[in-house]
Backbone as CSV, one residue per row, in Angstrom:
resi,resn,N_x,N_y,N_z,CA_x,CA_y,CA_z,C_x,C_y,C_z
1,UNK,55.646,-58.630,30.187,55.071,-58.271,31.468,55.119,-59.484,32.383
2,UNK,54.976,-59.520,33.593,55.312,-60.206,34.785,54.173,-61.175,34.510
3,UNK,54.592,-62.385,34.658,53.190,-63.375,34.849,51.922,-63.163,35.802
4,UNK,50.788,-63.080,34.977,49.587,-62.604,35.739,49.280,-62.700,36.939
5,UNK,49.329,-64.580,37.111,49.460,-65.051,38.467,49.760,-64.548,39.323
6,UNK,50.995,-64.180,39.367,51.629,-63.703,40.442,51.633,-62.532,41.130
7,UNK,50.936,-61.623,40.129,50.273,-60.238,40.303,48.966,-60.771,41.012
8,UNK,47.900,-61.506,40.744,46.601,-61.774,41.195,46.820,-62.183,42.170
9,UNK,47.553,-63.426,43.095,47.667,-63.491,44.544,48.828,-62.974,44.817
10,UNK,49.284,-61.496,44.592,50.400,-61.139,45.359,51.680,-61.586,45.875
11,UNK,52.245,-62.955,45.209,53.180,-63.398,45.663,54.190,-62.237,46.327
12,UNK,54.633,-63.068,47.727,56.208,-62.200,47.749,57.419,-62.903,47.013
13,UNK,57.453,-64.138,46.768,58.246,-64.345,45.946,58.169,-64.741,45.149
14,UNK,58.859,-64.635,43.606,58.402,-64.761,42.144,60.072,-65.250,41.390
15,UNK,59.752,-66.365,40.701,60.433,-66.570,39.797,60.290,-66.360,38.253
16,UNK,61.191,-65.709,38.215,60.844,-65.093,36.812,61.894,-65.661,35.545
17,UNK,61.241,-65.769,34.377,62.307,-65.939,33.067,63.294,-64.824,32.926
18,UNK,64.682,-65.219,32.240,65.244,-64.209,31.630,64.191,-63.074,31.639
19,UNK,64.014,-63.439,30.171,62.902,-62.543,29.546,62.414,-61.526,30.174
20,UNK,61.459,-62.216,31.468,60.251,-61.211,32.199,61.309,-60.303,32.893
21,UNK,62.570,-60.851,33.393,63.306,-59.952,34.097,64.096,-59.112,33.319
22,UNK,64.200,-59.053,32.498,64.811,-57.910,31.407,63.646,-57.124,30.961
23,UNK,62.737,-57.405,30.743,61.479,-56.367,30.294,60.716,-55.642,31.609
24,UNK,60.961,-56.593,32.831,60.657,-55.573,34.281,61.389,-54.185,33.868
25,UNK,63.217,-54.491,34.029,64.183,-53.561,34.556,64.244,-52.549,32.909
26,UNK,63.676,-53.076,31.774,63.572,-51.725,30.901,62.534,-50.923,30.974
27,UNK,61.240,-51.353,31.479,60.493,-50.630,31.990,60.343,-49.924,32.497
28,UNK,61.050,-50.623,33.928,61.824,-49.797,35.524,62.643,-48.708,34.915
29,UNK,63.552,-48.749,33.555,64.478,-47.670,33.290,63.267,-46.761,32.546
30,UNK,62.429,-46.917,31.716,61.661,-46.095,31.039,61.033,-45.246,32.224
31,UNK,60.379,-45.890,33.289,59.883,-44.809,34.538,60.842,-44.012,34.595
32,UNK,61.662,-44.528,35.056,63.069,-43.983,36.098,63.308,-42.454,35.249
33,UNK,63.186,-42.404,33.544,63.580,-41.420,33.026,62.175,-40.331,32.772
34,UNK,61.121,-41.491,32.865,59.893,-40.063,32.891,59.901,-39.058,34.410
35,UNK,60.353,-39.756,35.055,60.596,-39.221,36.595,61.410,-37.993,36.653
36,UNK,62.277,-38.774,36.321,63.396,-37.895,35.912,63.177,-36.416,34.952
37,UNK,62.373,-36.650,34.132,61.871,-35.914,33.119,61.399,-34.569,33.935
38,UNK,60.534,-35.058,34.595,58.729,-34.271,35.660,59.806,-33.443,36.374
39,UNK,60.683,-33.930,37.061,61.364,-33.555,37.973,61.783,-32.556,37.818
40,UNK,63.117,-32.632,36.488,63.721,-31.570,36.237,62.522,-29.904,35.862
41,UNK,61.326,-30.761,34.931,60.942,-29.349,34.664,60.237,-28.946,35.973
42,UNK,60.114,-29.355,36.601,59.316,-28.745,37.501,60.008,-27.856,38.954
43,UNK,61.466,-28.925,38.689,62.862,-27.932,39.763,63.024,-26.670,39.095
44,UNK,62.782,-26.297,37.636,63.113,-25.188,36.652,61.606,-24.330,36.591
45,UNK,60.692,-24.616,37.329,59.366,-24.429,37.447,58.638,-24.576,35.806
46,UNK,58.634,-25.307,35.290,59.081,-25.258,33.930,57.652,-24.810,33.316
47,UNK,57.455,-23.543,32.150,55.841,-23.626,31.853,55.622,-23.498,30.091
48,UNK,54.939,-23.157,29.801,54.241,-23.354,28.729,53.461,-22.614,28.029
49,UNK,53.950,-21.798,27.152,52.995,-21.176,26.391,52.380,-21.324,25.278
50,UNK,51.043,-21.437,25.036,50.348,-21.593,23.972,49.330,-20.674,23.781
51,UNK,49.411,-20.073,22.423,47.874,-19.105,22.648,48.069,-17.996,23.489
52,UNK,48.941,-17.769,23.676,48.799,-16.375,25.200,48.686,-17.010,26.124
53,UNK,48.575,-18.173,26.887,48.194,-18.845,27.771,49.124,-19.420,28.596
54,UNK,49.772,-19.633,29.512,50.536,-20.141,30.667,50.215,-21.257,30.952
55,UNK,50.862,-22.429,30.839,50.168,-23.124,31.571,50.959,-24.353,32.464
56,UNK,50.773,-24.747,33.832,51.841,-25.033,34.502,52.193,-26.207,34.421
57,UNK,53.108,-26.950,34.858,53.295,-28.598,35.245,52.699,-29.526,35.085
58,UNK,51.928,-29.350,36.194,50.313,-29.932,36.377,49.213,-29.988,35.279
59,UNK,49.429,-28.892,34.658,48.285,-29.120,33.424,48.928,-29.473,32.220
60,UNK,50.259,-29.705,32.286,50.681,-30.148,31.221,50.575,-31.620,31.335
61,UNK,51.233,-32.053,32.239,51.496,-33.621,32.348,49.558,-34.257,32.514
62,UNK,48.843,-33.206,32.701,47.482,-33.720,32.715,46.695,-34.457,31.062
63,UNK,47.438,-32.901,30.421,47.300,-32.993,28.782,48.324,-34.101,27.987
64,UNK,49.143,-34.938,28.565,49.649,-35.911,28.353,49.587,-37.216,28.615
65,UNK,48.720,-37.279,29.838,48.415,-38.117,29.986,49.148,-38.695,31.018
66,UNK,49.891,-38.130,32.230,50.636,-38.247,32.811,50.410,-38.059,33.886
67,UNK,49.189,-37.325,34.316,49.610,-36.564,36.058,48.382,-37.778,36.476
């Protein structure tokens, strides 16, 4: 993760290690694909049945921990 510092007074500019900058941009790719994820089911209106029960997008990604 990004050095604390630089998060606590907001730098605009930051020098970063290798390191921190390779673990930003796999991160950045791990979002990029939950995004990606939400997206698609939700262009497909995507839902859910359990129990007899429907249940939409929104209450899914809620029950995940996501919305």
């Amino acid at each position: 993760m990004m050095n604390p510092k630089f998060v606590a007074h907001e730098e605009e500019i930051v020098i970063l290690a290798k390191s921190e900058y390779d673990e930003i941009l796999r991160e950045n790719k791990n979002l990029q694909a939950q995004v990606k994820f939400f997206q698609e089911m939700e262009k497909f209106s995507f839902r859910q049945r359990n129990g007899g029960k429907t249940h939409t997008v929104n209450e899914l990604k809620e029950k995940l921990g996501w919305a």
